[in-house]
N, C-alpha and C positions, 0 to 999 in steps of 0.2 A: 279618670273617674274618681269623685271623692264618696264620703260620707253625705256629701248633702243630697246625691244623687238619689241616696235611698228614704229618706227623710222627708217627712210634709215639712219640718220646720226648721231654717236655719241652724248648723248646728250647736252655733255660738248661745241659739237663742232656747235650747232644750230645758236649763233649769229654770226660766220663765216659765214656762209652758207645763213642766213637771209641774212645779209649785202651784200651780192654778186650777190645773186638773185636782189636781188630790185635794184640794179646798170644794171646788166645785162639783166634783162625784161623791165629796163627802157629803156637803149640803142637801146636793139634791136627794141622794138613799135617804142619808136624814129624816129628811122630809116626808115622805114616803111611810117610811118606821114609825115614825113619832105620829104622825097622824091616823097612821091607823091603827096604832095603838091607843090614843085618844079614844079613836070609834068603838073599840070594843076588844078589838081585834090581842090576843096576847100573843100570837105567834111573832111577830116582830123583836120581841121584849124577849122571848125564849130563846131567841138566835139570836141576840146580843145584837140586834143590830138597831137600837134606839140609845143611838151614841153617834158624838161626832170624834169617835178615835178612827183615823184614815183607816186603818191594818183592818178592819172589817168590811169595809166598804171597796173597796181599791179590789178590782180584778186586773192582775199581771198581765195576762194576754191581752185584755182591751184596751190597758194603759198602752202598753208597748203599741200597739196597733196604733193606736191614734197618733201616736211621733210618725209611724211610718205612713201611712195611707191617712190621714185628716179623721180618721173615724174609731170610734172606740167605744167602750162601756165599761160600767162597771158590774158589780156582783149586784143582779135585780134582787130587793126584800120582797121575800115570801109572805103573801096575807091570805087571809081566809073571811072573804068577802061574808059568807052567812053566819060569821059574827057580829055583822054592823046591824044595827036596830032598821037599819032603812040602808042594805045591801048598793040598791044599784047608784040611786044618789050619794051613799060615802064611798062608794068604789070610783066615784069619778072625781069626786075631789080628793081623794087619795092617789090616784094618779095624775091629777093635774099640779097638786103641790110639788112632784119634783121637778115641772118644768119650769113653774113659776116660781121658785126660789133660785133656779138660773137668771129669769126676769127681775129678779127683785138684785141680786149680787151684779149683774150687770150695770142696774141703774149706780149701785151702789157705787160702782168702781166711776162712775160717769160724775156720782158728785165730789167723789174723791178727787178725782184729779181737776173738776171745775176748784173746788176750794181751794189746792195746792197752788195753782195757777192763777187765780185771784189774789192769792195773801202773799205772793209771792215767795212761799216756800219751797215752791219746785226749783228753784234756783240759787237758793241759802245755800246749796252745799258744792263740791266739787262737780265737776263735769260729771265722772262718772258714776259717783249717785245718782246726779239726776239723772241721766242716761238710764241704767236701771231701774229706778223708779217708774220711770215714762216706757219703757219698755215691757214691765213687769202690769201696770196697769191697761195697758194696750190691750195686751193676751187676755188679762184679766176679763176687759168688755167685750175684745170678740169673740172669746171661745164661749163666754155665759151665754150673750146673746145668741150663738149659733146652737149652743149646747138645747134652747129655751126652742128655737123654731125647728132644730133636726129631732127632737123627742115628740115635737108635736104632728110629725109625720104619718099618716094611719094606718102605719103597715109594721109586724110583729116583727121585733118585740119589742116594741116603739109604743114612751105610753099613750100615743096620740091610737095606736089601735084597742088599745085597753079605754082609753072614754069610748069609743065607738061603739066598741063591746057593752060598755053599760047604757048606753043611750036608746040603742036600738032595738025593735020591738026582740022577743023571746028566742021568737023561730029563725031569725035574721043570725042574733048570737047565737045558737047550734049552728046550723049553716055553716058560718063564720070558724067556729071552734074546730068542724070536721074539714075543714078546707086551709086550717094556719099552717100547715108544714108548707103549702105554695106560696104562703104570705111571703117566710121566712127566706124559702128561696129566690122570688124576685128581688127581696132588700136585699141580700147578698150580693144579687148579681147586680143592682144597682150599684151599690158600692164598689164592689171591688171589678169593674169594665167599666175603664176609663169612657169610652165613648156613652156608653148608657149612661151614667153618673153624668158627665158634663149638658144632657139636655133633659135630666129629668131631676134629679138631686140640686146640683148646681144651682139652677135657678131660683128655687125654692131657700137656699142657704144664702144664698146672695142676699136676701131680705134683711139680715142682719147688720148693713148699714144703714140703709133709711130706717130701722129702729132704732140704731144707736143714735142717729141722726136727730130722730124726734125728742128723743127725751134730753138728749145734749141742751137743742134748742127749749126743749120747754123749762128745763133751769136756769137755763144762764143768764133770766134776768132778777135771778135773786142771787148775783154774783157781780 
């Protein structure tokens, strides 16, 4: 029995994955912060957490988690929704910013390595650059893009259940509000039962190729 045994990700290939994450949970809080501090909102600003320094954003345990089981978080930003001049519309694009800045870093790492690979500077250097390189950019698009459709999931504390929360009629959100510690509990158990997780989670993260897939293709012919 090794170390890999207990790891979702090779373990050669850990400081990949470290460095991607912490760029990636940094962005996405980011986003989050900063927009709804935009909106009105000061409480993001007061918690120091409209900053892209990792040490605010980065929670330990959900880092760690994600090396071992594929699934992690970081420290959610606190906001206070009945500061936005128009609550439930900037509450939903204040949660939708952190997924879509995973979508947007995703693309990003996708024209990175289309232009590398065009100018032929993926190959200027020693093997094991580029090996790293290519490696580091990999993790890069699948963790974004998986990071972009596993948030967009509608169940707590997932921001895909926070748009729903602002979407839906009044009575719907109380309902919803008195009934999230069961939210909480099936995404757990989704997660962490391997069999549950493989026919309901899974599928849904799977998706994360035919996205990388589309936008690969819809670039590379300006390459």
């Amino acid at each position: 029995m090794s170390w890999n045994d207990f790891l979702a990700y090779p373990i050669e290939d850990l400081p990949f994955v470290a460095l991607v994450l912490i760029i990636s949970f940094t962005v996405h809080e980011f986003a989050h912060a900063y927009s709804a501090y935009k909106f009105g909102d000061n409480t993001p600003k007061e918690m120091g957490r409209v900053t892209l320094n990792p040490r605010v954003h980065i929670d330990l345990l959900g880092a760690i988690l994600i090396l071992i089981a594929g699934f992690g978080w970081a420290r959610p930003v606190l906001i206070n929704p009945s500061r936005f001049k128009n609550p439930r519309v900037m509450g939903v694009i204040v949660s939708a910013l952190g997924p879509i800045s995973n979508l947007l870093l995703g693309v990003i790492g996708i024209l990175i390595l289309l232009t590398l690979d065009s100018t032929g500077l993926m190959y200027a250097s020693s093997n094991g650059v580029n090996l790293a390189i290519e490696r580091f950019l990999s993790y890069f698009i699948y963790l974004n893009f998986l990071l972009f459709i596993f948030n967009l999931i509608p169940l707590p504390p997932l921001d895909g259940y926070r748009i729903i929360q602002d979407l839906v009629p009044l009575k719907t959100r109380i309902k919803m509000d008195q009934n999230v510690q069961w939210g909480v509990y099936i995404f757990l158990l989704l997660v962490f039962i391997p069999p549950l997780r493989r026919v309901t989670l899974d599928p849904i993260l799977n998706w994360w190729l035919p996205l990388s897939n589309f936008f690969a293709k819809l670039f590379q012919p300006l390459f």
